[in-house]
PyMOL CGO cylinders between C-alpha atoms (Angstrom):
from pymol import cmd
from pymol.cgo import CYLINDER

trace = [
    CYLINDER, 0.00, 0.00, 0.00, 1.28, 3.45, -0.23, 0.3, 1, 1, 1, 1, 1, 1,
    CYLINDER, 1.28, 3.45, -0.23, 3.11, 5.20, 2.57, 0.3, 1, 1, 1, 1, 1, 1,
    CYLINDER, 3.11, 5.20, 2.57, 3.55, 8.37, 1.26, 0.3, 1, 1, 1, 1, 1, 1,
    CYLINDER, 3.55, 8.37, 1.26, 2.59, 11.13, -1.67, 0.3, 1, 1, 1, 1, 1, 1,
    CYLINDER, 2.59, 11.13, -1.67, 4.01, 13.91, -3.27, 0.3, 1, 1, 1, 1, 1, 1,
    CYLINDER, 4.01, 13.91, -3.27, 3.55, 16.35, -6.62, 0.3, 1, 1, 1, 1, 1, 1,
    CYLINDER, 3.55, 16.35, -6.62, 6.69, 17.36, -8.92, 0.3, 1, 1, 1, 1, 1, 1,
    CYLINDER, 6.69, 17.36, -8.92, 6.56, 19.60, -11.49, 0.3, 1, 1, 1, 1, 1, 1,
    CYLINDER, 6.56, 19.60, -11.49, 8.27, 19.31, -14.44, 0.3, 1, 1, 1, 1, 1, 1,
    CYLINDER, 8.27, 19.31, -14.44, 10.16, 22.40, -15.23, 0.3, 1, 1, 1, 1, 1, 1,
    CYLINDER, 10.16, 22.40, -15.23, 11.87, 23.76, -18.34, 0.3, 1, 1, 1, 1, 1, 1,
    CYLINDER, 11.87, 23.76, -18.34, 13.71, 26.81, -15.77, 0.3, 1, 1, 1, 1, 1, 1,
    CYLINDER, 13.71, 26.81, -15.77, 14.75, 24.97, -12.36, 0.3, 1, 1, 1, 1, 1, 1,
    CYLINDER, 14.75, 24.97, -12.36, 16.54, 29.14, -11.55, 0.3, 1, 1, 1, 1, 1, 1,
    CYLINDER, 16.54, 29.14, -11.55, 12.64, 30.54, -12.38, 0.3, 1, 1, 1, 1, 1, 1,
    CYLINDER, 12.64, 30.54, -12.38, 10.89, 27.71, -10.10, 0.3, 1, 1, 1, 1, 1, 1,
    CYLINDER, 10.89, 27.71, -10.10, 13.05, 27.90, -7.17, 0.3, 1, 1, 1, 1, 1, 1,
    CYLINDER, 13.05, 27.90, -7.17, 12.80, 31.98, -7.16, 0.3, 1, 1, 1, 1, 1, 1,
    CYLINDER, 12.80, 31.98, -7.16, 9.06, 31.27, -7.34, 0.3, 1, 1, 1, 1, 1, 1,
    CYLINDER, 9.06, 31.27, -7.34, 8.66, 28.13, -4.90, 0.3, 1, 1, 1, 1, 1, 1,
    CYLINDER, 8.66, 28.13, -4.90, 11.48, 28.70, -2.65, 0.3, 1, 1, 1, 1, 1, 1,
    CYLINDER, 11.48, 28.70, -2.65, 12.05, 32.26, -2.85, 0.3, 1, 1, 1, 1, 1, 1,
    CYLINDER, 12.05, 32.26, -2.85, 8.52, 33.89, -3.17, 0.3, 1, 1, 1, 1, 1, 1,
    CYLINDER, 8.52, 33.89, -3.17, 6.82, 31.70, -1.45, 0.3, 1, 1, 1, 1, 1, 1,
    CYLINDER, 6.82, 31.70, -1.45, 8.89, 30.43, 1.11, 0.3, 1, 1, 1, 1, 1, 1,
    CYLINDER, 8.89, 30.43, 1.11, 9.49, 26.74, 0.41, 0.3, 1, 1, 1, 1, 1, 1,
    CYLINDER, 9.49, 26.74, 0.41, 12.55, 25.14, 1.72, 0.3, 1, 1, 1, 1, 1, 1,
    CYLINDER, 12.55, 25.14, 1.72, 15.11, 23.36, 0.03, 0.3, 1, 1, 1, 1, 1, 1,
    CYLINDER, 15.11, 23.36, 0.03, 15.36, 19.61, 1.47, 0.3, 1, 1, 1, 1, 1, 1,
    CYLINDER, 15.36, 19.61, 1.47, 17.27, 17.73, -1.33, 0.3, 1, 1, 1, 1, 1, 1,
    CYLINDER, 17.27, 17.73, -1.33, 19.24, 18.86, -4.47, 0.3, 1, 1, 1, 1, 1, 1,
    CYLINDER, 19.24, 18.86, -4.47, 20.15, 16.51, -6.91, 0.3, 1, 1, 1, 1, 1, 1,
    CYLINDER, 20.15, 16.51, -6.91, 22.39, 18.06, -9.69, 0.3, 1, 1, 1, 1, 1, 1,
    CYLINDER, 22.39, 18.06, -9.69, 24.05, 17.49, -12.78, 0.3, 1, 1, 1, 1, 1, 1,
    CYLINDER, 24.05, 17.49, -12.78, 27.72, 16.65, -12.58, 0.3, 1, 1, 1, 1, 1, 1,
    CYLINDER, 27.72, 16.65, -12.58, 29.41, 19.79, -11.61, 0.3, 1, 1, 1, 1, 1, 1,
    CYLINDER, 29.41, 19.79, -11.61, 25.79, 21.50, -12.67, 0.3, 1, 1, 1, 1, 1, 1,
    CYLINDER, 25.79, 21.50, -12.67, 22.60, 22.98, -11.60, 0.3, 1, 1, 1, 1, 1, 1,
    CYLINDER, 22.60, 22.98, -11.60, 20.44, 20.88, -10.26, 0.3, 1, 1, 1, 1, 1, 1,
    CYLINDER, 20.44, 20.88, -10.26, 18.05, 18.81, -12.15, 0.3, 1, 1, 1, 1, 1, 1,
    CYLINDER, 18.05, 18.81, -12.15, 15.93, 17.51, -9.10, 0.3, 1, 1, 1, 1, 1, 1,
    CYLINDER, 15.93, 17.51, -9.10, 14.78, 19.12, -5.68, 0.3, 1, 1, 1, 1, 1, 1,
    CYLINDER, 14.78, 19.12, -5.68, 12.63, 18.90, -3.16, 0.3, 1, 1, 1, 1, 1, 1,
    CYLINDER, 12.63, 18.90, -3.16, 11.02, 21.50, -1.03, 0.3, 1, 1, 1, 1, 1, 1,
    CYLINDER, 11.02, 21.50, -1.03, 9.59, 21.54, 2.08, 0.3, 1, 1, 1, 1, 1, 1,
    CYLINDER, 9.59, 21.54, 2.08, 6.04, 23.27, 2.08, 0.3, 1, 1, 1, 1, 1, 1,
    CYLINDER, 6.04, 23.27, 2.08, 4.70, 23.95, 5.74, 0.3, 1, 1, 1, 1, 1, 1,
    CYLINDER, 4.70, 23.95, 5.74, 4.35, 19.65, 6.50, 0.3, 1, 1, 1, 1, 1, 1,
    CYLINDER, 4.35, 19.65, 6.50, 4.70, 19.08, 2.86, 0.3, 1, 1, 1, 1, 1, 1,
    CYLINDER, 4.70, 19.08, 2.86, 6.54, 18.03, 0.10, 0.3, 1, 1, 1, 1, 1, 1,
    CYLINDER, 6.54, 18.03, 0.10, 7.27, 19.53, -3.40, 0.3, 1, 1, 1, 1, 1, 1,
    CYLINDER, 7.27, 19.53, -3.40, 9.45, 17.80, -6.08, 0.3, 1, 1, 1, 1, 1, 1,
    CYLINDER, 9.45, 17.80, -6.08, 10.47, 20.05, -8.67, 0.3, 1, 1, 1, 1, 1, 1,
    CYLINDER, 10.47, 20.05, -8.67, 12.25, 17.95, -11.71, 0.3, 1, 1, 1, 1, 1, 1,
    CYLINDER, 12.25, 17.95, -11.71, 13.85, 19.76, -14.70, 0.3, 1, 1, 1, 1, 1, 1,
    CYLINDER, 13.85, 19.76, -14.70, 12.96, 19.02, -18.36, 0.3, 1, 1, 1, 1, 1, 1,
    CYLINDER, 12.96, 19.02, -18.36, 13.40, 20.17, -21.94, 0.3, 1, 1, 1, 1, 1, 1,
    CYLINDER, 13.40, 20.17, -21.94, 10.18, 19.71, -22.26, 0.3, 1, 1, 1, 1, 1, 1,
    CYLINDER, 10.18, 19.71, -22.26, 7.65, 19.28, -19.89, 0.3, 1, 1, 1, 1, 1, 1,
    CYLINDER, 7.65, 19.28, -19.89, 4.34, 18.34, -21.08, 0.3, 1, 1, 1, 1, 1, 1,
    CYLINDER, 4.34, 18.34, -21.08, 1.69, 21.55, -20.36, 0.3, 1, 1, 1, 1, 1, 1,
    CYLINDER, 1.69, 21.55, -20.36, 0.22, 21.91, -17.32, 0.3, 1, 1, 1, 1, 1, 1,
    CYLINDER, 0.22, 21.91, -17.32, -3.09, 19.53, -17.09, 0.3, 1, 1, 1, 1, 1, 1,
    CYLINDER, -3.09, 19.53, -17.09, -5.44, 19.07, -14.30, 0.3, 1, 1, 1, 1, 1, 1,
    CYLINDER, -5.44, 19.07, -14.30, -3.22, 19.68, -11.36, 0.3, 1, 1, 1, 1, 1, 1,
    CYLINDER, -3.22, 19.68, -11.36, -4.15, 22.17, -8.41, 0.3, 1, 1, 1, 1, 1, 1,
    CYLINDER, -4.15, 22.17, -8.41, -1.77, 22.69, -5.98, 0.3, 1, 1, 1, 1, 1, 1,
    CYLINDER, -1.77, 22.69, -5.98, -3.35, 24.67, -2.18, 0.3, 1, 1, 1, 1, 1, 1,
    CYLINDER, -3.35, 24.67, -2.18, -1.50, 26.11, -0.24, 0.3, 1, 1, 1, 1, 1, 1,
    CYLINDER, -1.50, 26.11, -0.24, -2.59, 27.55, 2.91, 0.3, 1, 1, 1, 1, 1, 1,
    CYLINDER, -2.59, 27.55, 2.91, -0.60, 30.86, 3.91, 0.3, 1, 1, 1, 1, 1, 1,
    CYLINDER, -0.60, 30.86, 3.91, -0.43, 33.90, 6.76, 0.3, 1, 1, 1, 1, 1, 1,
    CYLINDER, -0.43, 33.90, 6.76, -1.75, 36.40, 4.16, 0.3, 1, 1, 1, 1, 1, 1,
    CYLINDER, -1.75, 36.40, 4.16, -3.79, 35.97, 1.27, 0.3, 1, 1, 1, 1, 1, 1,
    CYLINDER, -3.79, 35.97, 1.27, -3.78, 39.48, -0.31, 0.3, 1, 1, 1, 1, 1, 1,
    CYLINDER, -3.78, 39.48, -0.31, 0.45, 40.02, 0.15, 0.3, 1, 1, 1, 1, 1, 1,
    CYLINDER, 0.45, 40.02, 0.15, 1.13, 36.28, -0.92, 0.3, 1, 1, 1, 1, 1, 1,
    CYLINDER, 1.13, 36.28, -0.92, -0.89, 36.93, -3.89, 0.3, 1, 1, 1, 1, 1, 1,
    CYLINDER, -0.89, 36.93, -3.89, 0.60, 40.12, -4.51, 0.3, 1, 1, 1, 1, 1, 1,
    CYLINDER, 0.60, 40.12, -4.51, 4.32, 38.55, -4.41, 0.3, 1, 1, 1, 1, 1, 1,
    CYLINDER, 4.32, 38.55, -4.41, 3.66, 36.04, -6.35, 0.3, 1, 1, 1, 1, 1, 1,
    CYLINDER, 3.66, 36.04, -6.35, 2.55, 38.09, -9.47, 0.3, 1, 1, 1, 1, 1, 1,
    CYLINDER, 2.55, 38.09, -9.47, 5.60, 40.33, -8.73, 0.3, 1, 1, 1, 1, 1, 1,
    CYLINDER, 5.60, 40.33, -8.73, 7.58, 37.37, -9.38, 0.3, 1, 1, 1, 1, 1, 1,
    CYLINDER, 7.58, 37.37, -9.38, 6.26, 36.03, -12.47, 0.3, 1, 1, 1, 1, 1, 1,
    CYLINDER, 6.26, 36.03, -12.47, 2.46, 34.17, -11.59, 0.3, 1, 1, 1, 1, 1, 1,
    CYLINDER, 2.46, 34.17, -11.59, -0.49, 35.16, -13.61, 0.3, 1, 1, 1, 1, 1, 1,
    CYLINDER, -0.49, 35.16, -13.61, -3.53, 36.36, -10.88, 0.3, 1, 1, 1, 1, 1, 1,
    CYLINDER, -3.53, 36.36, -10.88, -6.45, 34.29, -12.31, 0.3, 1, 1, 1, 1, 1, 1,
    CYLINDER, -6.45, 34.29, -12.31, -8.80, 35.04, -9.41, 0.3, 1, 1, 1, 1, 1, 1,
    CYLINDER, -8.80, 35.04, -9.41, -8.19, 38.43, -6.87, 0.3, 1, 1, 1, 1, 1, 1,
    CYLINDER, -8.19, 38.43, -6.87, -8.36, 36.97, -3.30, 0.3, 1, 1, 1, 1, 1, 1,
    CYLINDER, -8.36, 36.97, -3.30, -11.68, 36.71, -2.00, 0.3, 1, 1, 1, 1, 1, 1,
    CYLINDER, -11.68, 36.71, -2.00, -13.56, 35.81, 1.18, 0.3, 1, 1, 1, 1, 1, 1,
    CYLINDER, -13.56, 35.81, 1.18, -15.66, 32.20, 1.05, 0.3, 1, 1, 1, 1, 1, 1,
    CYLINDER, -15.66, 32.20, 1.05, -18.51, 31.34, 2.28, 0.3, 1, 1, 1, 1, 1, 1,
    CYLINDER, -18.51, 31.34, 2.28, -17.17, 28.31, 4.39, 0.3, 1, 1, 1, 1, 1, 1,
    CYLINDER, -17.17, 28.31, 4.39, -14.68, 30.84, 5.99, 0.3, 1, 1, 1, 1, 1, 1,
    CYLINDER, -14.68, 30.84, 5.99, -11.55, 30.78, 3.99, 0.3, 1, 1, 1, 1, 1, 1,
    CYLINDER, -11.55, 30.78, 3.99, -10.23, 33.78, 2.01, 0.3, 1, 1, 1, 1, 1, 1,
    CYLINDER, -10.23, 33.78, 2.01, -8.77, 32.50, -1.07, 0.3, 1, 1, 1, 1, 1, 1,
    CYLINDER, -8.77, 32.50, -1.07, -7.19, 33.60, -4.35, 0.3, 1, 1, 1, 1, 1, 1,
    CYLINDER, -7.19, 33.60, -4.35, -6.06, 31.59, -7.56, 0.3, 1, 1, 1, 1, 1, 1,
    CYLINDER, -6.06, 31.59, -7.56, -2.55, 32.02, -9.47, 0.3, 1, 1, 1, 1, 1, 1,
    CYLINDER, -2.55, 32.02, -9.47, -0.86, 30.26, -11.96, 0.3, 1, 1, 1, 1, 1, 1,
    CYLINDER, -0.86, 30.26, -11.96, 3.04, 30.22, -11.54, 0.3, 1, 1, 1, 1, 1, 1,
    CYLINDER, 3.04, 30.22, -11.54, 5.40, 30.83, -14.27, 0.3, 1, 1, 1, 1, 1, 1,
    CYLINDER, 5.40, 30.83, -14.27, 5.02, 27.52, -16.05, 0.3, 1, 1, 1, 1, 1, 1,
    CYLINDER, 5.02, 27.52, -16.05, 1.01, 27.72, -15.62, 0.3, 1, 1, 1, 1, 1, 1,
    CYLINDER, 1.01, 27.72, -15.62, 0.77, 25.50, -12.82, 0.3, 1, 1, 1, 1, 1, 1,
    CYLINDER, 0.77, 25.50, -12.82, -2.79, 26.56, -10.91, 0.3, 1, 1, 1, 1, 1, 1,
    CYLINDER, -2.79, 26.56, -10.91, -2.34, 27.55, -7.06, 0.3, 1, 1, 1, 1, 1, 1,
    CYLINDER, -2.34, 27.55, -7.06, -4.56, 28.49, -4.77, 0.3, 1, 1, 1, 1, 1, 1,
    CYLINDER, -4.56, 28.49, -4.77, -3.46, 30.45, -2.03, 0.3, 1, 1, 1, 1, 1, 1,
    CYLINDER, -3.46, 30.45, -2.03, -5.71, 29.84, 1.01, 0.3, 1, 1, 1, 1, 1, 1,
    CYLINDER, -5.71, 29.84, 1.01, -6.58, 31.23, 4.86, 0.3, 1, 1, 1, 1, 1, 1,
    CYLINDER, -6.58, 31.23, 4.86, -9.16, 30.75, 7.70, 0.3, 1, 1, 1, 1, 1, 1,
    CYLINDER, -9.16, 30.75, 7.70, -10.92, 33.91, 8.31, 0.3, 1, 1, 1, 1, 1, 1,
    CYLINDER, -10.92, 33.91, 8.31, -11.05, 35.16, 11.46, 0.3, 1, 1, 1, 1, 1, 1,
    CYLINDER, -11.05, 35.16, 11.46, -13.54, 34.94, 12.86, 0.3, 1, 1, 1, 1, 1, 1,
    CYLINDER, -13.54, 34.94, 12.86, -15.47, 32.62, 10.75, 0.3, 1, 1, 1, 1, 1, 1,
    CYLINDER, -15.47, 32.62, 10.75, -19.11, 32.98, 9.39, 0.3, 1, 1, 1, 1, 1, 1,
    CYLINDER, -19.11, 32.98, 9.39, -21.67, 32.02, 11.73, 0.3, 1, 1, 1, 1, 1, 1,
    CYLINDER, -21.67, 32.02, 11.73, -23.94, 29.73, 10.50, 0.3, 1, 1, 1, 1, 1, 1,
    CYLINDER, -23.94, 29.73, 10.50, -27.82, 30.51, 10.42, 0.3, 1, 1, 1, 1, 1, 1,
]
cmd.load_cgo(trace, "trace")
């Protein structure tokens, strides 16, 4: 049975992702597996209590039906960050009705993420 799960994204720019994953949004780098006497062409990131594999390639097939979440302190600023470093803004942030605010980007490659918080204090239900 499995044990354990993780996404990696293919990547023709392992510099771009990292300044996007890493740098922007505050992954950590766990593992870095490079060419010889190269960049690499594998990491992984830590994300909060997860995992992120980032692989390079040539050329990686176009994003499909992938979403990544990730859950941060600020909606609005993480947003904002990432389209200063290179993400398209496909939905503003915005407050749910089951008490999250949320916004959607894509990163550089077109990978979807949406960027998620509780809202404090949550809606009441009627």
């Amino acid at each position: 049975m499995i044990e354990s799960a993780f996404p990696i994204l293919e990547v023709s720019d392992m510099a771009v992702a990292l300044t996007f994953y890493r740098d922007t949004l505050g992954g950590v780098l766990t593992y870095s597996f490079p060419l010889e006497g190269g960049d690499p062409v594998y990491v992984s990131l830590a994300v909060g209590s997860s995992s992120l594999g980032i692989g390079f390639s040539e050329a990686p097939p176009p994003p499909g039906n992938v979403l990544l979440w990730f859950y941060v302190d600020d909606v609005d600023r993480v947003t904002a960050e990432a389209a200063a470093a290179g993400a398209s803004v496909l939905e503003q942030p915005v407050d749910q009705a089951w008490g999250e605010r949320t916004s959607l980007v894509a990163d550089p490659f077109g990978t979807r993420i949406r960027l998620g918080a509780a809202i404090a204090p949550p809606p009441t239900e009627e």
